[in-house]
VEXFIFI-466958 format. One record per residue (C-alpha): residue in one letter; x, y, z. Coordinates in nm, 2 decimals, m for minus. Example, Ala and Ser with C-alpha at 12.3 -4.5 7.8 and 13.67 -1.06 7.14 Angstrom:
2
@code->A; c1->1.23; c2->m0.45; c3->0.78 .
@code->S; c1->1.37; c2->m0.11; c3->0.71 .
This chain:
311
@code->X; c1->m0.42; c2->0.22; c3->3.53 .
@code->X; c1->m0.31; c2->0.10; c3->3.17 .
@code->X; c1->m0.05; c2->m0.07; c3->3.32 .
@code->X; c1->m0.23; c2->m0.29; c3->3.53 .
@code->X; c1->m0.49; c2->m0.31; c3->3.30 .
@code->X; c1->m0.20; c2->m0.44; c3->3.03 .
@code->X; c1->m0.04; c2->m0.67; c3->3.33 .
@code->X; c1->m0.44; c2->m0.83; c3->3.37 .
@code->X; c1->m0.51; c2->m0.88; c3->3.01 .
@code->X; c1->m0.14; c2->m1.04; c3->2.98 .
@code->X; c1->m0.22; c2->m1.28; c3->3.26 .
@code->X; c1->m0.56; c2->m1.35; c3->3.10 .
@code->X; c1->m0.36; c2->m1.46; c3->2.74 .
@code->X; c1->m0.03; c2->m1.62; c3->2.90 .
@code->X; c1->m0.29; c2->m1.83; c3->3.11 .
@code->X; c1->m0.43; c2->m1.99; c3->2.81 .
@code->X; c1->m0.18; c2->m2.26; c3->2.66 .
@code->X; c1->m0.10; c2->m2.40; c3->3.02 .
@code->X; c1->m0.46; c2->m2.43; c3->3.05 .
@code->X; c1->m0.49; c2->m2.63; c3->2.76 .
@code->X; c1->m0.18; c2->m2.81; c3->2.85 .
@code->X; c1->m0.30; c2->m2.93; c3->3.20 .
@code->X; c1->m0.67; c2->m2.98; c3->3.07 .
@code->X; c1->m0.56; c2->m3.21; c3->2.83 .
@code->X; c1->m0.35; c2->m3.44; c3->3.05 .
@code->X; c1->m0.57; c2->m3.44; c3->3.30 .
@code->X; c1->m0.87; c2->m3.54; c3->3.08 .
@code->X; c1->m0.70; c2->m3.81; c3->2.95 .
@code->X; c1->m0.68; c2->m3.94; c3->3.27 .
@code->X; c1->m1.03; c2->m3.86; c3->3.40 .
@code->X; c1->m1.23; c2->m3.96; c3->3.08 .
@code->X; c1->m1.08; c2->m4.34; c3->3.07 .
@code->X; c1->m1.20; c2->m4.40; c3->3.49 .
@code->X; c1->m1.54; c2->m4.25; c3->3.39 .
@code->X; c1->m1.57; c2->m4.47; c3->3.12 .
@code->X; c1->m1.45; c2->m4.77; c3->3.38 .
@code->X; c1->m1.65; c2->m4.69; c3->3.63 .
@code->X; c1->m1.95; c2->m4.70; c3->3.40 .
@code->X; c1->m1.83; c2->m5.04; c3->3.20 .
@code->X; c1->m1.83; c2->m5.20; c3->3.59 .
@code->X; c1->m2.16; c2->m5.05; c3->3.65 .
@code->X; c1->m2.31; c2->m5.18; c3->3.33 .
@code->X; c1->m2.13; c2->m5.52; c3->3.38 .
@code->X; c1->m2.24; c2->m5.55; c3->3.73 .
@code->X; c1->m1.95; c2->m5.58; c3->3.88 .
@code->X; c1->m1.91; c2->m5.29; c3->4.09 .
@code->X; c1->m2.20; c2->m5.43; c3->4.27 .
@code->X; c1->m2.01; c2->m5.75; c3->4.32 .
@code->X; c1->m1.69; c2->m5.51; c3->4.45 .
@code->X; c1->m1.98; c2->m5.30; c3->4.66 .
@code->X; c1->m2.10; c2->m5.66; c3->4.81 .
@code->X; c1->m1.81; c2->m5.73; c3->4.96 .
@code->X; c1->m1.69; c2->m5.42; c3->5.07 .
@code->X; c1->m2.03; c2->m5.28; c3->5.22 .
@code->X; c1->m1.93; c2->m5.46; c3->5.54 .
@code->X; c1->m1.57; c2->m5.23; c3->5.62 .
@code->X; c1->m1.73; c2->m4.92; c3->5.44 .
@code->X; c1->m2.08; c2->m4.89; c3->5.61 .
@code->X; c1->m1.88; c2->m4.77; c3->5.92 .
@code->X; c1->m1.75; c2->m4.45; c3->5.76 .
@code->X; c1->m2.11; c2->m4.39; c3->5.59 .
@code->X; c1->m2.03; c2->m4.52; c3->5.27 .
@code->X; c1->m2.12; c2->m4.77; c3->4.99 .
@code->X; c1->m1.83; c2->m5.04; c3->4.92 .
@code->X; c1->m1.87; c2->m4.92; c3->4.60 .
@code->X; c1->m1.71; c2->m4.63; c3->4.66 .
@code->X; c1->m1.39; c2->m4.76; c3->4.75 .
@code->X; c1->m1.37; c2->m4.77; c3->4.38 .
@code->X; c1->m1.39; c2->m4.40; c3->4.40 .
@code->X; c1->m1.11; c2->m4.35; c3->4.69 .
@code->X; c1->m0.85; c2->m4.61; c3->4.49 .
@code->X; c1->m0.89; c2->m4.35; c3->4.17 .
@code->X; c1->m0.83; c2->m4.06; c3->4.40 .
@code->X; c1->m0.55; c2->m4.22; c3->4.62 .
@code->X; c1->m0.34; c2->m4.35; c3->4.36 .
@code->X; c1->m0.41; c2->m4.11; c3->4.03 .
@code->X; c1->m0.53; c2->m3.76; c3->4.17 .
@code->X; c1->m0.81; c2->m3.53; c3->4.30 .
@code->X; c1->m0.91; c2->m3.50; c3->3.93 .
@code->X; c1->m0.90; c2->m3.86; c3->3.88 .
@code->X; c1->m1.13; c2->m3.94; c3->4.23 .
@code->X; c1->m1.37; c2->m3.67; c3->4.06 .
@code->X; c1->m1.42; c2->m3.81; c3->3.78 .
@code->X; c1->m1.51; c2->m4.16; c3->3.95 .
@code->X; c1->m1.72; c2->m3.97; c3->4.22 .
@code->X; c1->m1.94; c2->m3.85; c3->3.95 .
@code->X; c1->m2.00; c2->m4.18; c3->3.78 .
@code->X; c1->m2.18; c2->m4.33; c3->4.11 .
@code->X; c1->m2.52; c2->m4.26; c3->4.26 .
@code->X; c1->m2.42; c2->m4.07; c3->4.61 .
@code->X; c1->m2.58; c2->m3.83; c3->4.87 .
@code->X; c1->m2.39; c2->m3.53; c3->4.92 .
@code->X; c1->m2.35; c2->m3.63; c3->5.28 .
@code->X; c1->m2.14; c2->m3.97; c3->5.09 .
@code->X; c1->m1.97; c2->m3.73; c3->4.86 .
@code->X; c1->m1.86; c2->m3.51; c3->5.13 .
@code->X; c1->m1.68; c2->m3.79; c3->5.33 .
@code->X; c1->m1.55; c2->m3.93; c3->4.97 .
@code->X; c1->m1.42; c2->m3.58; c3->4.88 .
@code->X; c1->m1.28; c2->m3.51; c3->5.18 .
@code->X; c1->m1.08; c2->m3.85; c3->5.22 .
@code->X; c1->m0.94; c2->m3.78; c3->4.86 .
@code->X; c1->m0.83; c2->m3.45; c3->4.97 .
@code->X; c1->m0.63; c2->m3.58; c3->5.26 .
@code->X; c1->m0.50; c2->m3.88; c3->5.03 .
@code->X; c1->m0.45; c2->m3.84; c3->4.66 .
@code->X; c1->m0.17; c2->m3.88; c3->4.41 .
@code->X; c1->0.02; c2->m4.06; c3->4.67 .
@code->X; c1->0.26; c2->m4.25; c3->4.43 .
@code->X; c1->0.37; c2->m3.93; c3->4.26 .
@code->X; c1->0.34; c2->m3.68; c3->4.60 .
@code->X; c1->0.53; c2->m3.91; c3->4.83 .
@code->X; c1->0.77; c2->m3.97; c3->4.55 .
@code->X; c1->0.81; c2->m3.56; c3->4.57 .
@code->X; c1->0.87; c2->m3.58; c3->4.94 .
@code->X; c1->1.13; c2->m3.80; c3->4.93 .
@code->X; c1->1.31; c2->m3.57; c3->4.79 .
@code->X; c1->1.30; c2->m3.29; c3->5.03 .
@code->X; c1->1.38; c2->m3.57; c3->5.34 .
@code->X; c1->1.06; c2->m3.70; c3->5.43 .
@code->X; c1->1.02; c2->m4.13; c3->5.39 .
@code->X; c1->0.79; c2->m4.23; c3->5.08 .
@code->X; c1->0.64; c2->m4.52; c3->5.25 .
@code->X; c1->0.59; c2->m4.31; c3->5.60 .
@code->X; c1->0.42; c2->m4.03; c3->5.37 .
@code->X; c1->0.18; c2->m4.25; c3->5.25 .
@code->X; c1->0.08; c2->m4.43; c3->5.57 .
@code->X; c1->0.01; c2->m4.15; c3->5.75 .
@code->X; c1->m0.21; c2->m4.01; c3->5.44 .
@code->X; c1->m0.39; c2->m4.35; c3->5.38 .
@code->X; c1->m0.48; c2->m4.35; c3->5.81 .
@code->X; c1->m0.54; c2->m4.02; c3->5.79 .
@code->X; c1->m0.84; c2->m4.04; c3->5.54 .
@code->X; c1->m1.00; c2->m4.37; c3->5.68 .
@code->X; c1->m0.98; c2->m4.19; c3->6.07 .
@code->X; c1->m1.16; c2->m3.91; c3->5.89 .
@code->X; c1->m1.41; c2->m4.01; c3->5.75 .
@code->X; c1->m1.48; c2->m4.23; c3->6.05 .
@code->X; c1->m1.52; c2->m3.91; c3->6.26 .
@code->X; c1->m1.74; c2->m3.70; c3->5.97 .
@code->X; c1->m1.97; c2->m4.02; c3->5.97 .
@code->X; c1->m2.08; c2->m3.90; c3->6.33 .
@code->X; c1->m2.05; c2->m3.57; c3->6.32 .
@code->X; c1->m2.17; c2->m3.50; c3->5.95 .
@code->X; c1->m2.55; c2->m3.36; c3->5.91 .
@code->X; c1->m2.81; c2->m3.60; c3->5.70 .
@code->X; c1->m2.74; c2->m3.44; c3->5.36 .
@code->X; c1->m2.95; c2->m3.67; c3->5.18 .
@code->X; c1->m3.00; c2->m3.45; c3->4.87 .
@code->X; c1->m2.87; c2->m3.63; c3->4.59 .
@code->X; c1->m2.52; c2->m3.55; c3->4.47 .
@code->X; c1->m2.41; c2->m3.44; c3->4.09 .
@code->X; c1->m2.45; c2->m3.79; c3->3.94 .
@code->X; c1->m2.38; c2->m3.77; c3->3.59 .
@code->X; c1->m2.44; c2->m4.16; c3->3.47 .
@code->X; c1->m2.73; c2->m4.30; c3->3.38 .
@code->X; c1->m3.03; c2->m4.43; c3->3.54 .
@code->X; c1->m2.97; c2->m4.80; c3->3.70 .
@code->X; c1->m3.20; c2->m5.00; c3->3.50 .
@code->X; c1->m3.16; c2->m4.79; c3->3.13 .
@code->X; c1->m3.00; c2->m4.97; c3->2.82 .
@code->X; c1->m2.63; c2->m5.04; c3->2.70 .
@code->X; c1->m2.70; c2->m4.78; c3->2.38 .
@code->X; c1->m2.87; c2->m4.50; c3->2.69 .
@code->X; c1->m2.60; c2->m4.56; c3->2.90 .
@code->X; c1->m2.32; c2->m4.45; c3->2.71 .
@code->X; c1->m2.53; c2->m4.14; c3->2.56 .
@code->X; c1->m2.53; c2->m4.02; c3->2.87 .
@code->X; c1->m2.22; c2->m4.07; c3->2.93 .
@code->X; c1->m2.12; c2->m3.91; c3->2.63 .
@code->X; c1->m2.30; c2->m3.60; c3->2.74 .
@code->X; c1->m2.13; c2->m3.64; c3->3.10 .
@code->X; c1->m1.78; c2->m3.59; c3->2.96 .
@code->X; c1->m1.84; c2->m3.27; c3->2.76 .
@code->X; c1->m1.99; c2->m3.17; c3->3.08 .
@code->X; c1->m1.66; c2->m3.25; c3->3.28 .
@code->X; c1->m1.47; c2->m3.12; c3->2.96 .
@code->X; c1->m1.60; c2->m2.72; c3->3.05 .
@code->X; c1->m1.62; c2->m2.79; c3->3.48 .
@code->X; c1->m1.23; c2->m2.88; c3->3.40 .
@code->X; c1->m1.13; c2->m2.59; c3->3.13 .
@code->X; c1->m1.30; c2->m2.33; c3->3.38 .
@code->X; c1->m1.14; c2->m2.43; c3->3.71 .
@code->X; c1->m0.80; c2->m2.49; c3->3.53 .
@code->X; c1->m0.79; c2->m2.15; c3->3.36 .
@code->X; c1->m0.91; c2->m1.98; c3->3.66 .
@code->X; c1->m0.63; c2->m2.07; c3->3.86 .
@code->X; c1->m0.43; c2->m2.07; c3->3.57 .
@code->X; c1->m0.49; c2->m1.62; c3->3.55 .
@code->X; c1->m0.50; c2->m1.66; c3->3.98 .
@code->X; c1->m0.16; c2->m1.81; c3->3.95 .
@code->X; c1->0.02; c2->m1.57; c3->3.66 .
@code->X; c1->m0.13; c2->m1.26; c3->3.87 .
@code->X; c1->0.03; c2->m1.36; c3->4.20 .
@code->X; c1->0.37; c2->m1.42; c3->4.00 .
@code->X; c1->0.32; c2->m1.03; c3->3.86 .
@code->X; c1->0.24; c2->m0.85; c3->4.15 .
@code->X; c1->0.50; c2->m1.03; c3->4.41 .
@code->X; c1->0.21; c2->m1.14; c3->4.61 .
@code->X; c1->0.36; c2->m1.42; c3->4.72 .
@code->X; c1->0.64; c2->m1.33; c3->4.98 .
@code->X; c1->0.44; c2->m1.04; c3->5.19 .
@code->X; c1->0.15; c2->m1.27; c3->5.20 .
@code->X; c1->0.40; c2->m1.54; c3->5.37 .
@code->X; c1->0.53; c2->m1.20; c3->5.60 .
@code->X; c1->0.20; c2->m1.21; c3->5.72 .
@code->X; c1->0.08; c2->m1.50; c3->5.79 .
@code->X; c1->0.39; c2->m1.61; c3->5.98 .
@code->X; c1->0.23; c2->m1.58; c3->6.33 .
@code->X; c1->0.02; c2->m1.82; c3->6.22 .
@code->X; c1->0.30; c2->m2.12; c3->6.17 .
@code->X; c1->0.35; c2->m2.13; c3->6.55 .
@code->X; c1->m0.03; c2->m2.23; c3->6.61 .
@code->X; c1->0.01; c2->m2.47; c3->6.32 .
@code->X; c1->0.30; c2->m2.63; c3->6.49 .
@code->X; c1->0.53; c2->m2.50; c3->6.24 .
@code->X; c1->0.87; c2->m2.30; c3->6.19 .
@code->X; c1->0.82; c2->m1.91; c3->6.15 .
@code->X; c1->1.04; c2->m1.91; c3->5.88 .
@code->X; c1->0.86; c2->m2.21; c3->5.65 .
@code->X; c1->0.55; c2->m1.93; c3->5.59 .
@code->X; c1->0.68; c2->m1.91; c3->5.22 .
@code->X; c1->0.66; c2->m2.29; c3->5.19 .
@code->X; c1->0.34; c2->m2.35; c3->5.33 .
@code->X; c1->0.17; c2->m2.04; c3->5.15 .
@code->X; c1->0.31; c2->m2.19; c3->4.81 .
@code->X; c1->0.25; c2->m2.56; c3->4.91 .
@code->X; c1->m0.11; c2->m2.46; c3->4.98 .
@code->X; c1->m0.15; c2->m2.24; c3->4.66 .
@code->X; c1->0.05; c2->m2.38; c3->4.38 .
@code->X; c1->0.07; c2->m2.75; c3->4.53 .
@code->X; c1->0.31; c2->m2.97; c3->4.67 .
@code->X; c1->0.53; c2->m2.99; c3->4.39 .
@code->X; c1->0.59; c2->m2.60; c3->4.41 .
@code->X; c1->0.63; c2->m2.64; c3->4.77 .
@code->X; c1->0.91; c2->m2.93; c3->4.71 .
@code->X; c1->1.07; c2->m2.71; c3->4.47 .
@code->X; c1->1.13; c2->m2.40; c3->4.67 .
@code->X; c1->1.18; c2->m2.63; c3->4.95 .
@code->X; c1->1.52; c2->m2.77; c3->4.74 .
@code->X; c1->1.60; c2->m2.41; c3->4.67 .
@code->X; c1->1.59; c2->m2.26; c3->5.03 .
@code->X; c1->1.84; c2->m2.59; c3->5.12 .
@code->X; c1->2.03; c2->m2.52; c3->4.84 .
@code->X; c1->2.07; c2->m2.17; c3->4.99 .
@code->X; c1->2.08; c2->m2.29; c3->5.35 .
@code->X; c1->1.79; c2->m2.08; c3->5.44 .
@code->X; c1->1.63; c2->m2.41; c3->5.60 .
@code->X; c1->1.73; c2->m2.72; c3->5.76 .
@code->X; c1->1.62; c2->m3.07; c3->5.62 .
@code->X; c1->1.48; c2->m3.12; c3->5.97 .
@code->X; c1->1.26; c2->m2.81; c3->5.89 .
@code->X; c1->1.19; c2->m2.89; c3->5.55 .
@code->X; c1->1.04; c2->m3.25; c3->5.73 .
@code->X; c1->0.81; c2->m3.11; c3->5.97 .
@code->X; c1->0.69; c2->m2.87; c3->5.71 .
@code->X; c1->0.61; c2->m3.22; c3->5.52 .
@code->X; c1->0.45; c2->m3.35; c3->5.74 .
@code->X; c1->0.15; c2->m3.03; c3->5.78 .
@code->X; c1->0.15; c2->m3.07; c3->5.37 .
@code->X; c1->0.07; c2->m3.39; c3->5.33 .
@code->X; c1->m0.27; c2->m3.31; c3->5.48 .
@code->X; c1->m0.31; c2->m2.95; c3->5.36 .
@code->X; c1->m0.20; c2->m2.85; c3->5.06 .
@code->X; c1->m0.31; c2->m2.76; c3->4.69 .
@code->X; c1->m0.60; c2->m2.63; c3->4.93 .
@code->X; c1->m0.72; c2->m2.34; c3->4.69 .
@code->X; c1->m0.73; c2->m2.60; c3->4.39 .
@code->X; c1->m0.90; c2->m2.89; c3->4.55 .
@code->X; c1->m1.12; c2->m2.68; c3->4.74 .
@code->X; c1->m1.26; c2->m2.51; c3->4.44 .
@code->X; c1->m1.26; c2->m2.84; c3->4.18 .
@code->X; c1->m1.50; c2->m3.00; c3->4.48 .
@code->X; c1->m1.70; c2->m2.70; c3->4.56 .
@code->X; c1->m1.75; c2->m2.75; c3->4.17 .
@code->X; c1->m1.92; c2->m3.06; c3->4.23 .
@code->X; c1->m2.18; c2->m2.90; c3->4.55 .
@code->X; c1->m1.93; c2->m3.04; c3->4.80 .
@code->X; c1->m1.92; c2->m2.78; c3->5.11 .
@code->X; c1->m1.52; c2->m2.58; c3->5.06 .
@code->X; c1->m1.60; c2->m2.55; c3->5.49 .
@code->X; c1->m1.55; c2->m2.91; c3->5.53 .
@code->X; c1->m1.34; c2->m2.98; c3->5.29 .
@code->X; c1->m1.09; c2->m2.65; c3->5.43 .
@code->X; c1->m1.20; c2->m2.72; c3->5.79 .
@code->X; c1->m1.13; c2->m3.09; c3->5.83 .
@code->X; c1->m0.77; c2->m3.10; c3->5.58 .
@code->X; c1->m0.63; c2->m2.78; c3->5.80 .
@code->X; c1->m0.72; c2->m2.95; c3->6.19 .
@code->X; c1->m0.59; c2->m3.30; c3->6.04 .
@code->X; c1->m0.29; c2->m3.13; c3->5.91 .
@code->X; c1->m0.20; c2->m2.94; c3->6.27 .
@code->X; c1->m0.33; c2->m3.29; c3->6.48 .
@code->X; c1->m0.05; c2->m3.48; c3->6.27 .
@code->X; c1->0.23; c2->m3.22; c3->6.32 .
@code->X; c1->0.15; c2->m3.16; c3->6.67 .
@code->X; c1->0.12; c2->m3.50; c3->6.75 .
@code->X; c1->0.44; c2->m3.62; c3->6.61 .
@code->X; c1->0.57; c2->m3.32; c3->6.84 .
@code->X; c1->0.42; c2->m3.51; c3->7.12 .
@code->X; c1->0.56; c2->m3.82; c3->7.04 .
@code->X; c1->0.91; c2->m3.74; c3->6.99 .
@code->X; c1->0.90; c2->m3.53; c3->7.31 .
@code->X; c1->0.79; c2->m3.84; c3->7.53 .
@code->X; c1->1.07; c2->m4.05; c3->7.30 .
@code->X; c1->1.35; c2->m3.78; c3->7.44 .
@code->X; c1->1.16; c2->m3.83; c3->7.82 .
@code->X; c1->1.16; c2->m4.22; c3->7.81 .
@code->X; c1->1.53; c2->m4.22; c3->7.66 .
@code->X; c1->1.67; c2->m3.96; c3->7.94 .
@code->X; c1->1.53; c2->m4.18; c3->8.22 .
């Protein structure tokens, strides 16, 4: 008992200065697009941006201006889109489709950059991921319940003054400052109490099975468990390593690529948008049956490729 009790209590301290590591750069990336997002409010030019996107957007349920929203997600991070998501006067049933779009296509300048380097193509990565997102949320605009409830809006009221405005924006951020330093830590202790206990290779043992139904190798279990816990960097990383030790084939390392692209980071994302109100079943369900409908589909194409080539 002490000694897990000591293992616990050291995961709880050793957690602490990463937290405040990570907070900190991702806040100084999420407090500047809040502010944006507010000063094009206020300006009125997101409404300008929201006039001329309304047309392409209205088919996936959506304002045009959150396209403002997706660009802070796809290009900067899930953090980033979250902070911009927040700035904007949605439904829940908008944020859900937002959210989950992000989810399938964030960071893509730094996460297709990191599969490059395990054999997958940067530019390929990123198509699929942008396509992805817009088919999505295509599909959840049918499928998707009313959900009219008003989603966690921080901003201001529309028609309030310059000097109310940025009050309660002000407020907003030390708001976001906590949501941030909670999830952060959390996974933060989650993370440094997997590493102590070795949770991480018998929990890929077992869920092996379960890479055949995905589309996957047996054998990339460890990748995809750590790809969908500690993120796509991790995953690259132990990737490199298990070619390095010719445990896996580059080929392998691909197709495990390609399942990632669409599901991974999933106990991070899930829980910094279930944060917000957005349902972690949608966001889970819909990442996880995009991610096997890309992997099996590329199996289906390159099978009819072999076909048409043989005859």
């Amino acid at each position: 008992m002490n000694r897990h009790l000591h293992t616990a209590l050291d995961c709880l301290k050793t957690a602490c200065p990463g937290t405040w590591k990570s907070a900190k750069w991702l806040l100084k990336l999420m407090i500047p697009i809040s502010l944006g997002v507010t000063m094009l409010q206020c300006s009125g030019i997101l409404e300008w941006i929201a006039g001329y996107l309304n047309p392409i957007f209205e088919y996936l349920g959506l304002p045009g201006a959150s396209a403002v929203i997706f660009i802070s997600g796809a290009t900067a991070g899930t953090y980033a889109g979250v902070a911009a998501l927040m700035s904007i006067p949605l439904t829940l049933r908008q944020a859900t489709i937002l959210g989950i779009m992000m989810g399938l296509c964030h960071a893509l300048p730094m996460e297709c950059t990191v599969n490059s380097k395990t054999g997958s193509s940067f530019w390929k990565m990123g198509v699929i991921r942008i396509l992805a997102a817009f088919v999505c949320a295509l599909l959840l605009n049918q499928v998707l319940p009313e959900m009219s409830e008003p989603f966690m809006y921080l901003g201001a009221d529309p028609d309030s003054g310059l000097k109310e405005v940025f009050q309660t924006w002000l407020i907003s951020q030390v708001k976001m400052v906590g949501m941030v330093f909670l999830i952060i830590y959390s996974l933060m202790v989650l993370q440094r109490v997997i590493e102590a206990y070795g949770w991480l290779r018998p929990l890929s043992d077992f869920l092996s099975p379960l890479m055949v139904v995905f589309g996957l190798p047996r054998k990339s279990a460890y990748m995809w468990l750590v790809g969908n816990v500690l993120g796509i960097s991790y995953g690259a990383a132990v990737m490199l390593e298990l070619q390095e030790k010719k445990l896996i084939t580059a080929r392998d390392s691909n197709e495990v690529n390609y399942h990632l692209i669409m599901s991974h980071s999933l106990l991070e994302d899930t829980i910094v948008f279930a944060a917000t109100g957005i349902s972690a079943l949608w966001i889970i369900g819909s990442r996880v049956l995009f991610a096997m409908a890309v992997v099996w589909s590329r199996k289906a194409l390159l099978a009819a490729y072999k076909i048409f080539n043989h005859s």
